[in-house]
C-alpha positions, 0 to 999 in steps of 0.5 A, a space after each residue: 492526452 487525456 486528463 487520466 493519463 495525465 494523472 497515472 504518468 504523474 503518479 508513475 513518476 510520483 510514487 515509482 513504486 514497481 515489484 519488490 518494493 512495498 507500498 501502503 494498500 488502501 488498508 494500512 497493510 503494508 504489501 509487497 509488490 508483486 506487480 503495477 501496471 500505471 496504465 490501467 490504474 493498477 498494483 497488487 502484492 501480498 500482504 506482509 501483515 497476514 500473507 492475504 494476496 493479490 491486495 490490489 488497489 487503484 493507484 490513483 484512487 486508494 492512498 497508496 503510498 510507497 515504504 521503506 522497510 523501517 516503515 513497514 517492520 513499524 506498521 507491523 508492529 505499532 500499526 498505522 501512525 495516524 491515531 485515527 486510523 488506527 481506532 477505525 481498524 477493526 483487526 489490529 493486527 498490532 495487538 495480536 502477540 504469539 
């Protein structure tokens, strides 16, 4: 088995993340998963930051990392925990008010 393979399996069994869950993308939106596929390195979903879809990512390779709904609703509204990462996002979503 290849080391790849290795890696996704792990993952899989890692993140178990499959559609209807939601999951951080590689830019702090949280996402509703719509589809995964561990075998090519692959999830996508829609937003529930701004409605944008497909958001897809590398399993592997783009930080994602799976969410409750407390989590997500906090996303939303505070944006993302670490401070840093919050100051090198450049639309801040959580400011924005109706």
């Amino acid at each position: 088995m290849s080391e790849l393979k290795k890696r996704l399996l792990n993952a899989e069994k890692d993140l178990n993340i499959h559609p209807g869950d939601i999951y951080e993308d590689c830019f702090y939106h949280p996402v509703f998963c719509v589809g995964v596929d561990y075998k090519e390195d692959e999830i996508w979903g829609i937003s529930l930051i701004d409605g944008s879809q497909p958001r897809s990512c590398s399993i592997l390779h783009c930080g994602v990392r799976k969410l409750s709904a407390d989590e997500a609703w906090k996303v939303k509204q505070s944006g993302p925990s670490d401070a840093g990462v919050r100051e090198q996002i450049e639309n801040k979503w959580w400011t924005a008010r109706d």
